[in-house]
C-alpha positions as CSV (number, residue, x, y, z in Angstrom):
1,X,35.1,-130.3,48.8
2,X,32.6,-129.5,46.3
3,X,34.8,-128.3,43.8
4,X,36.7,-131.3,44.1
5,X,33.3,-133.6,43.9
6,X,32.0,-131.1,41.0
7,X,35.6,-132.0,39.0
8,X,35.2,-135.4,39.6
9,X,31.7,-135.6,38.5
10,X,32.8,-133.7,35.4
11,X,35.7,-136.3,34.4
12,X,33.7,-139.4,35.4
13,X,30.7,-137.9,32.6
14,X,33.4,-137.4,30.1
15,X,34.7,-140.6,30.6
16,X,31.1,-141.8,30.2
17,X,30.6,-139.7,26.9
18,X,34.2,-140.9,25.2
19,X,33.4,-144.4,26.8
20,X,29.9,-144.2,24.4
21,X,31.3,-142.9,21.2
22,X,33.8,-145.1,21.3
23,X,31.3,-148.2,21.9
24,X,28.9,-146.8,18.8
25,X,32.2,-146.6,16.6
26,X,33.0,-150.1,17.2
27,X,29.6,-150.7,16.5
28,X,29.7,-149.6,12.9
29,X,32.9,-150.8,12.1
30,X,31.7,-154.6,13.1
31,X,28.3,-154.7,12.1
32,X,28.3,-154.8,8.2
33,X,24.8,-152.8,7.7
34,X,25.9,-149.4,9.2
35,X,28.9,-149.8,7.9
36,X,27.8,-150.5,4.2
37,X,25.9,-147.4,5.1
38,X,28.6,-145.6,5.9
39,X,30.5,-146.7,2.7
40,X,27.6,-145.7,0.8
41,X,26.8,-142.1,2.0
42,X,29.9,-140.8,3.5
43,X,32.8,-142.8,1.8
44,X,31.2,-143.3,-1.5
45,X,32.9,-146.9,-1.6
46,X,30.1,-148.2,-3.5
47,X,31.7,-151.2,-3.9
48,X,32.8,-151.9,-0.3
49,X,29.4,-151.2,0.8
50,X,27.7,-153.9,-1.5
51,X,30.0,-156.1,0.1
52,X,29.0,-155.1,3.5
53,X,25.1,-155.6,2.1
54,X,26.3,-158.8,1.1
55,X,27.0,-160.2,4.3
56,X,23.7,-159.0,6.1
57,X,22.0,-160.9,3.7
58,X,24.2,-164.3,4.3
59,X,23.4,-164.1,7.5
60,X,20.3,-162.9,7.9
61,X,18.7,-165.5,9.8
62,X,20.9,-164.7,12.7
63,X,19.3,-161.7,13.1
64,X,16.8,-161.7,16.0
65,X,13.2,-161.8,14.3
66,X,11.7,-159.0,15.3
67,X,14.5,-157.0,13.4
68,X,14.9,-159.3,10.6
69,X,12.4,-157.3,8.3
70,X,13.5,-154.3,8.7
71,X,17.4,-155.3,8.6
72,X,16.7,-157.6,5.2
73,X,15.0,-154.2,3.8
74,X,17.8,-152.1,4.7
75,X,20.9,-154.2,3.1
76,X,18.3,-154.5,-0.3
77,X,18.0,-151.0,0.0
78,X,21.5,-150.3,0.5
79,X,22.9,-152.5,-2.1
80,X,20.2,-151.2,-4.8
81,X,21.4,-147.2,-4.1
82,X,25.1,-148.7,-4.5
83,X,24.7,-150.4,-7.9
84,X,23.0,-147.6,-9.6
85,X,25.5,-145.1,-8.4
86,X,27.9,-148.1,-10.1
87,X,25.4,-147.7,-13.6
88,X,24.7,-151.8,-12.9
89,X,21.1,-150.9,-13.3
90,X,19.8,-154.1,-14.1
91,X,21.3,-155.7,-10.7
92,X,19.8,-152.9,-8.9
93,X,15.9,-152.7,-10.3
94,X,16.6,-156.5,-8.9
95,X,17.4,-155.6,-4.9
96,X,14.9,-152.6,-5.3
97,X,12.3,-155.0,-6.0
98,X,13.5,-156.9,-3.0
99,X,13.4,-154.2,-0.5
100,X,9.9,-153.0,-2.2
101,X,8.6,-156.5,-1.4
102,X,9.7,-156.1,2.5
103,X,6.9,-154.5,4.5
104,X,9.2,-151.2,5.8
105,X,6.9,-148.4,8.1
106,X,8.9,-145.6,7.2
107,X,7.1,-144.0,3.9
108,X,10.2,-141.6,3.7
109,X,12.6,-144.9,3.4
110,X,9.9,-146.3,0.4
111,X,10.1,-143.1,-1.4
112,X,13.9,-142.9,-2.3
113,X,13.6,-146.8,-3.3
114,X,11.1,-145.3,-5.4
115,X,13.0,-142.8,-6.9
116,X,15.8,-144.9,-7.1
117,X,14.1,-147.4,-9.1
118,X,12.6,-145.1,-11.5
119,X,16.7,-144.0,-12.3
120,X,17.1,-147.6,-13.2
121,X,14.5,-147.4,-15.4
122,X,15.2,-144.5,-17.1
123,X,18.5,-145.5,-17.4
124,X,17.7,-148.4,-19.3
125,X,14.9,-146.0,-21.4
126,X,11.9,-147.9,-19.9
127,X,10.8,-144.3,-19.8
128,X,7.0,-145.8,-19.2
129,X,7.9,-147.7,-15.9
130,X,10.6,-145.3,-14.8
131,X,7.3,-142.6,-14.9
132,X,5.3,-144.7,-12.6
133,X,8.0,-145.4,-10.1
134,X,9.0,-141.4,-9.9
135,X,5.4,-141.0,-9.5
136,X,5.1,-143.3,-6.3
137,X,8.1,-141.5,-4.5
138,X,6.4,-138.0,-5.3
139,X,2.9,-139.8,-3.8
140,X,5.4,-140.4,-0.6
141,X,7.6,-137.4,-0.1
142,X,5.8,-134.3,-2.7
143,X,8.3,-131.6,-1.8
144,X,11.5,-134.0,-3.1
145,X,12.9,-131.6,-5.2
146,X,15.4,-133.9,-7.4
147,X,12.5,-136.4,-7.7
148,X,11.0,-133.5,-10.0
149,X,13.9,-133.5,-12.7
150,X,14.3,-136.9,-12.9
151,X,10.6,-137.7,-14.0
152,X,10.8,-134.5,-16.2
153,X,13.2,-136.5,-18.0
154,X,11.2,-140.0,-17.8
155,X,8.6,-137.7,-19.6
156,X,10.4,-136.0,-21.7
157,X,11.5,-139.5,-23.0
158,X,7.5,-140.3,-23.9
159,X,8.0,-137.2,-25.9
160,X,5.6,-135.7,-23.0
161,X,7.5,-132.1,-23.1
162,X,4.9,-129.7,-21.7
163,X,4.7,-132.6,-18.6
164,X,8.1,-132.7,-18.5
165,X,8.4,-128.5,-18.8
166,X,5.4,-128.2,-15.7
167,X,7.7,-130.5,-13.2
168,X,11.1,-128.7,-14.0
169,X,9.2,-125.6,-12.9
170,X,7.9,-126.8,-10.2
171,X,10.8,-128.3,-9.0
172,X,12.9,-124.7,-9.2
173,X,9.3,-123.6,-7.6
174,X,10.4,-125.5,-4.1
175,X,14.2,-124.9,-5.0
176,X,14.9,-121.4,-7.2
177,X,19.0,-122.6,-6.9
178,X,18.7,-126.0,-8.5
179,X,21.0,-126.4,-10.7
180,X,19.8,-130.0,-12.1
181,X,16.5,-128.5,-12.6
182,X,17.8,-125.9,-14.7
183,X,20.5,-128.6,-16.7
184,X,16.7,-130.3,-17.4
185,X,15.2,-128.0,-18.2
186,X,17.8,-127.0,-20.7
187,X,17.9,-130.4,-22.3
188,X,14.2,-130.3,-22.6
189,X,14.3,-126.8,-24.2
190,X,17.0,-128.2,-27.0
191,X,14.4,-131.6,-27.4
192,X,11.6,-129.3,-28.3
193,X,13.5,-126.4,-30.3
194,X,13.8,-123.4,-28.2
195,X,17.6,-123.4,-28.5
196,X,17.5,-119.6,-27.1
197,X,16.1,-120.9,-23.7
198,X,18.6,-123.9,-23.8
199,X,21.3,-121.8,-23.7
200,X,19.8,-119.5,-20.9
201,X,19.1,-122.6,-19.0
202,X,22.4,-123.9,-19.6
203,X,23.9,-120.7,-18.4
204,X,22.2,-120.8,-15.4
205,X,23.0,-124.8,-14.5
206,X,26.6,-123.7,-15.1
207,X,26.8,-120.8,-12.5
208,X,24.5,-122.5,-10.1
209,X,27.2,-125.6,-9.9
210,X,28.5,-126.0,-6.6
211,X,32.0,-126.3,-8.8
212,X,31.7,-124.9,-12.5
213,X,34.8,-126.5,-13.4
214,X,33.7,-129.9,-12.2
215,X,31.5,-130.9,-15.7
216,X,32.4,-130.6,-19.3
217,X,29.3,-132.2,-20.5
218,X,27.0,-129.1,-19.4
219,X,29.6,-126.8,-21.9
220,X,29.5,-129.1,-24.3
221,X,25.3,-129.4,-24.1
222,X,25.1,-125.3,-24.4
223,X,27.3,-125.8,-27.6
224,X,24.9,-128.0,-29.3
225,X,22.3,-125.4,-28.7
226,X,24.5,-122.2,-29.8
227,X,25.7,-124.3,-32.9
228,X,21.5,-124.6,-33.5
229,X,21.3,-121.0,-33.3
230,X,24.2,-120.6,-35.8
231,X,26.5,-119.1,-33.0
232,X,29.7,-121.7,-33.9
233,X,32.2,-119.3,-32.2
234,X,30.1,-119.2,-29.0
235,X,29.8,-123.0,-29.7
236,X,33.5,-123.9,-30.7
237,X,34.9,-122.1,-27.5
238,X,32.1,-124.2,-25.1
239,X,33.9,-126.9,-26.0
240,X,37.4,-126.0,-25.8
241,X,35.9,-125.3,-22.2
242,X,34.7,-129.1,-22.0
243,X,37.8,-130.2,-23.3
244,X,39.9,-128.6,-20.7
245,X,37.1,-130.5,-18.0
246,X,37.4,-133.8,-19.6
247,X,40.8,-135.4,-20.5
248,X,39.2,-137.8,-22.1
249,X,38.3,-136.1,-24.5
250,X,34.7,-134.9,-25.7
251,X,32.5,-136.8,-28.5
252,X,31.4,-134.4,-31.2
253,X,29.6,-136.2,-34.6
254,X,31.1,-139.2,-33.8
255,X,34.9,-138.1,-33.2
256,X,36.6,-138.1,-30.0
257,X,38.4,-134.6,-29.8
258,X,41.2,-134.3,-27.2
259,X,43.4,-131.1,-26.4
260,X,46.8,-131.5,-27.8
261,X,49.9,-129.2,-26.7
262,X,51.3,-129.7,-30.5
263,X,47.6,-128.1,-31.6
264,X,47.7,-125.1,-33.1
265,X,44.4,-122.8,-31.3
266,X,43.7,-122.0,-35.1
267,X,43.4,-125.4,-36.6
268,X,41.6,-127.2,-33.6
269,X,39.0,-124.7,-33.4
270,X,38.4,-124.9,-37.4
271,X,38.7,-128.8,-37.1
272,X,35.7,-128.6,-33.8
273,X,33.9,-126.4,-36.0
274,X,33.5,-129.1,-38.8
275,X,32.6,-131.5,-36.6
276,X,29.8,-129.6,-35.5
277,X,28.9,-128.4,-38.8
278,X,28.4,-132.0,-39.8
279,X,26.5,-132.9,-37.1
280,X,24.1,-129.5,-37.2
281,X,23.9,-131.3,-41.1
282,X,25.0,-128.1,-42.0
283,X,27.8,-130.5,-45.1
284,X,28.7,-127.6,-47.3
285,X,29.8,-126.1,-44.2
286,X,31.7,-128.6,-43.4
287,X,33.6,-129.3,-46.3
288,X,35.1,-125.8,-46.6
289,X,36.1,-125.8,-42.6
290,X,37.7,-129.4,-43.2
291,X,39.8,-128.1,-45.9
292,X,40.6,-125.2,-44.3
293,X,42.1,-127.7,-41.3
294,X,44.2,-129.2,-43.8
295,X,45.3,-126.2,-45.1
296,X,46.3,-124.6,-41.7
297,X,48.2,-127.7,-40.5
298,X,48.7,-130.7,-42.7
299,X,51.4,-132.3,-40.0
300,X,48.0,-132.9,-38.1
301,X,46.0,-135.3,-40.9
302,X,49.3,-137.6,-40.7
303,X,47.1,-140.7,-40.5
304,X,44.6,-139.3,-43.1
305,X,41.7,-139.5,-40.4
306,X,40.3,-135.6,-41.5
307,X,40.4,-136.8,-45.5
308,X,38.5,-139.5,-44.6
309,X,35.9,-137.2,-42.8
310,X,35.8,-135.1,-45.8
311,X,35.6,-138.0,-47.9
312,X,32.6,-138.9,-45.7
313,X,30.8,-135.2,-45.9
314,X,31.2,-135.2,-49.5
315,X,29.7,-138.3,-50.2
316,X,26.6,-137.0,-48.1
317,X,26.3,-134.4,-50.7
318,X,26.8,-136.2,-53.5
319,X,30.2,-135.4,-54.6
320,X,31.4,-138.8,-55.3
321,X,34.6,-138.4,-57.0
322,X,36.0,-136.0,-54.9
323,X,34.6,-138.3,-52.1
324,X,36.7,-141.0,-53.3
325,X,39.6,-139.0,-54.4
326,X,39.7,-137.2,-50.8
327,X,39.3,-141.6,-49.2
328,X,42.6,-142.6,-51.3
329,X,44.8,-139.9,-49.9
330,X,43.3,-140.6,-46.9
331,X,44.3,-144.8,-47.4
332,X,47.6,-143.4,-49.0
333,X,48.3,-141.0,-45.2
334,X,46.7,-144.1,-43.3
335,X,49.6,-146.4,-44.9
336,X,52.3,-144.3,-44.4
337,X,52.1,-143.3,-40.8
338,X,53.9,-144.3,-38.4
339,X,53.3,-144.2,-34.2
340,X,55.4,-141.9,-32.2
């Protein structure tokens, strides 16, 4: 008899539990704030959450008053987190400022909206303000790591590299396996010169990623700062890398490069090399990898577009009649091409 009262006792609970999770799931998918939430953290439907936000807001003074506050604070809160993950920066310093003027007791909840707000700002290069807000949030939470970074960056942007240098540090300090504080740090490194310790940095951002395949941009950063050290086949091949990572292409002096399958491995790296010749200022150097394009596939400058870039580069140095020799061929290829 007690085995059977036991068994029943054990169903009834269970009934109980599946009974309560299924009441706190119905829960989130009616009521718009957890469910923007939701959308926010776990989804990553920025878009649906603002929506969500959107209707707390509407009907905010439906919510009992005693909640109101903290409700009112959480949908601004919610909806500022979702527009800067959108890059609408200037919507979301707008709800930050909202939430920030709601009295909220949770310092922890303050902090991020802190934080959040200084992004904005730095986003937008108000490097000044976006140094004050990063600075709140560290007053609230001081062992946020990715807080660190991000005003290492606000400071570097004031030109302020040995501040910017001292919270890198101390953010891999708290962290030793951060790999954002080692992709700033890097960047900072290439602002002030020390291209050797870019790359190093660089390295290390690369191998720390969760995904090393996920980011072309942090390849195509370490070029910049081999091509600064003269290394241009180290650089040329770090972005073939960010190529292969970004089908869109990658911007190098001004030219979006894409991978081809009609490019010949010769002639694209020459042609990358140019590029980042030109934009190390390096024109001489440029010129003679240009022609040396043109030379290994002419097929490829059908619509003139690399005789116009050495037309450009020679003009920088001066060399005006073979600038504007180099400009009508390029006018002459331009006119006669036709799309695939």
């Amino acid at each position: 008899m007690k085995k059977i009262l036991k068994i029943f006792l054990g169903l009834v609970l269970s009934l109980v539990l599946l009974l309560g999770l299924l009441y706190g799931f119905l829960i989130i998918a009616s009521w718009p704030l957890p469910r923007a939430d939701v959308r926010l953290h776990i989804l990553k439907d920025y878009k649906g959450s603002i929506a969500d936000a959107d209707k707390v807001l509407e009907s905010i003074c439906s919510v009992p008053y005693f909640a109101r506050d903290i409700t009112e604070f959480g949908a601004y809160a919610v909806r500022c987190y979702a527009k800067v993950k959108l890059e609408n920066y200037q919507e979301a310093l707008a709800d930050c400022d909202e939430a920030l003027s709601i009295s909220h007791p949770k310092k922890i909840m303050l902090a991020d909206l802190y934080g959040y707000k200084g992004f904005a700002l730095r986003n937008l290069e108000n490097y000044q303000e976006a140094l004050t807000n990063y600075t709140k949030a560290i007053e609230l939470k001081p062992k946020t790591v990715w807080l660190y970074p991000e005003r290492a960056m606000a400071k570097a942007g004031l030109d302020d590299y040995e501040g910017a240098m001292k919270d890198l540090n101390y953010a891999l300090k708290l962290n030793p396996n951060d790999s954002i504080a080692y992709m700033g740090r890097a960047y900072v490194k290439q602002m002030s010169g020390d291209y050797k310790g870019a790359v190093e940095d660089f390295t290390k951002a690369i191998e720390l990623l969760p995904n090393p395949n996920s980011d072309g941009t942090l390849y195509a950063a370490r070029a910049r700062a081999k091509a600064h050290l003269n290394d241009y086949e180290g650089a040329v091949q770090d972005l073939l890398r960010a190529m292969e990572l970004e089908p869109e292409g990658i911007k190098i002096d001004g030219t979006t490069i894409q991978l081809g399958a009609d490019y010949q491995q010769e002639w694209l790296k020459t042609l990358i090399r140019a590029l980042l010749k030109r934009e190390m200022k390096d024109y001489k150097g440029a010129v003679e990898d240009f022609t040396r394009a043109i030379e290994l596939d002419p097929n490829q400058d059908k619509a003139g577009g690399i005789h116009h870039l050495r037309a450009e580069t020679k003009r920088t140095l001066g060399d005006i009649k073979g600038a504007n020799k180099d400009e009508q061929k390029a006018q002459q290829l331009k006119a006669s091409f036709k799309m695939p």
